[in-house]
C-alpha positions in Angstrom: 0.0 0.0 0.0 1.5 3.4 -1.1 2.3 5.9 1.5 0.3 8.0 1.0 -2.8 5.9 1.0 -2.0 4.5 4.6 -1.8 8.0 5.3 -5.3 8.7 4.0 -6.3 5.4 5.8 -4.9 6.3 8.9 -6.5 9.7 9.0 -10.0 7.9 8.3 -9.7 5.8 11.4 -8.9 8.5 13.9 -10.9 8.8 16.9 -11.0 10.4 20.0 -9.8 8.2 22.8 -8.5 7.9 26.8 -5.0 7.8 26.5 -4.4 5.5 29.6 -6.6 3.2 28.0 -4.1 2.7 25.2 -1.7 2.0 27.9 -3.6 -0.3 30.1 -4.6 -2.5 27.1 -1.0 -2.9 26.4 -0.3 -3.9 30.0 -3.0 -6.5 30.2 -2.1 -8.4 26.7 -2.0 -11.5 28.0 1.4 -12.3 25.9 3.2 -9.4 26.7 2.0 -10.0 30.6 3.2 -13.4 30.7 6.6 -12.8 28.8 7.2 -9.7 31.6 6.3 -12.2 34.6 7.9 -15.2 33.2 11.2 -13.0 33.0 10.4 -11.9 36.6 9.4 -8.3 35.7 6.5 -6.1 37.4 4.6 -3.6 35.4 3.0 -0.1 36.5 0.5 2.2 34.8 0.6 5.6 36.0 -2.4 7.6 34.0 -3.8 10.7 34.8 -7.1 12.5 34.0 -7.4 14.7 30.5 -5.5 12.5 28.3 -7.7 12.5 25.7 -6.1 12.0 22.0 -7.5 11.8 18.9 -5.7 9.0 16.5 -5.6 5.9 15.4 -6.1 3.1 18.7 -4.3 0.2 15.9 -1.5 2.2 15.3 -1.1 3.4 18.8 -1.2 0.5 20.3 1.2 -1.5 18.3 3.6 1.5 18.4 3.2 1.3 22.3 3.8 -2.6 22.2 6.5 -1.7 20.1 8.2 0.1 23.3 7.0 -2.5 25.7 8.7 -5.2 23.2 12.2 -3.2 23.1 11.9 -2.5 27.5 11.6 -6.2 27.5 14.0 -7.2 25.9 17.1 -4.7 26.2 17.2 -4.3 30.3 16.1 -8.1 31.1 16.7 -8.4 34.5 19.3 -10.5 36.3 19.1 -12.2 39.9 16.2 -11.5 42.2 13.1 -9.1 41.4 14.1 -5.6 42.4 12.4 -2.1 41.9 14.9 -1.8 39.0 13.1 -4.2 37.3 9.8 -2.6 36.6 8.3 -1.7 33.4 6.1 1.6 33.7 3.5 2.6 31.2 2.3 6.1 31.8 0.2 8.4 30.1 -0.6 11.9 31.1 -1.5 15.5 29.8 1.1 18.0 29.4 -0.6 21.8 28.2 -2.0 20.8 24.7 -0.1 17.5 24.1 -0.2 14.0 25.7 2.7 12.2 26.6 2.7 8.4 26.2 5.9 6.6 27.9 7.3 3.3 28.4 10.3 3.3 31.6 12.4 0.8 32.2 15.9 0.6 34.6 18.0 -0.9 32.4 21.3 0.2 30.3 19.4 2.6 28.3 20.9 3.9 25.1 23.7 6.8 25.4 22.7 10.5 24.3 24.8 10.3 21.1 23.0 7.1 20.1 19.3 8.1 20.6 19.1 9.6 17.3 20.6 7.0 15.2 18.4 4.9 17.6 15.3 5.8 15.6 16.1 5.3 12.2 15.2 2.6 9.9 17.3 -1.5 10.3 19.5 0.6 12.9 20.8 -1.9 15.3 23.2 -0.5 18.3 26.3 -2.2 19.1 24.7 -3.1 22.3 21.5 -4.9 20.8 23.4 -7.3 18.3 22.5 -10.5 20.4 18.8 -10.2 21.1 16.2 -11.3 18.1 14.6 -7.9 16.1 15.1 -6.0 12.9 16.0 -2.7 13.6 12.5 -1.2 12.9 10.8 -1.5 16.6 11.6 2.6 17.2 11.6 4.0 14.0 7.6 2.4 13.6 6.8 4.2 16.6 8.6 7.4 15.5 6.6 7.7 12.0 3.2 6.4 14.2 4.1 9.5 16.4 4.7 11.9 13.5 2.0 10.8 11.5 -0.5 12.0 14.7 1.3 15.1 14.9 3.9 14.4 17.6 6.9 12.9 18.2 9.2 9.8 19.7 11.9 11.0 22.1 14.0 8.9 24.0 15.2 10.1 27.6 17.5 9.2 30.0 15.4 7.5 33.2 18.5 7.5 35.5 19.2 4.6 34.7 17.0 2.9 31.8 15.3 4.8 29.0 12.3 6.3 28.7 10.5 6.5 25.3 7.7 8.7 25.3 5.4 9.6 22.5 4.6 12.9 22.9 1.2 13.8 21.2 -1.2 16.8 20.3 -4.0 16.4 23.1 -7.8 16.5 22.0 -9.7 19.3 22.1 
């Protein structure tokens, strides 16, 4: 399908929605649940009132999983279950936008990289072992441009936070 159609497609299918809700069906997909519990993680979902967006719930969500995926798998956690260990999905209203975010404790992914990070079959040095393709973050990135936002990755102290940062509904 050309570009330009999905576009058009995608634009067709908005809808005004509860953020959190995005969030919270992400956190109870049974796969994703038992993968995070199996590997001895513990997930949070911190959502506040007013983050209404208007977009595309399929593409959001999947972007979102994308994030989930990728917290997962890069800062797996070794030994016992400890706070630093916790995935949390949050979703709250910031003036006119909404941010989205996915936090984990793990490595995280050094300033200079976060750019590179995003772009298309990129692979960092550090993620060479573990199964993917590269296209995890940049999917999310065009999902978040194509609602009018954006994908930024920030330093959690320590771990990464990825957070979609999207127009709010008015």
């Amino acid at each position: 399908m050309p570009v330009t159609r999905s576009q058009s497609c995608c634009r067709q299918r908005r809808t005004g929605f509860f953020a959190p809700r995005v969030a919270f069906k992400c956190a109870e997909r049974r796969s994703a649940s038992e993968v995070m519990h199996w590997n001895g993680w513990r997930e949070g979902v911190e959502a506040a009132d007013g983050a209404m967006i208007r977009g595309n719930r399929e593409l959001l969500s999947q972007s979102l999983a994308n994030l989930v995926d990728n917290a997962i798998k890069y800062s797996r956690p070794e030994g016992d279950i400890t706070e630093a260990q916790e995935i949390v999905l949050s979703a709250r209203p910031d003036g006119d936008r909404v941010l989205i975010g996915v936090a984990d404790h793990g490595p995280g992914i050094a300033e200079a990289d976060r750019a590179r990070a995003v772009e298309r079959f990129v692979r960092l040095p550090q993620s060479a072992a573990e199964p993917g393709s590269g296209l995890g973050l940049s999917l999310a990135a065009a999902v978040a441009r194509l609602h009018g936002g954006e994908l930024r990755l920030d330093d959690n102290t320590p771990g990464l936070k990825a957070v979609m940062d999207l127009p709010r509904a008015g």
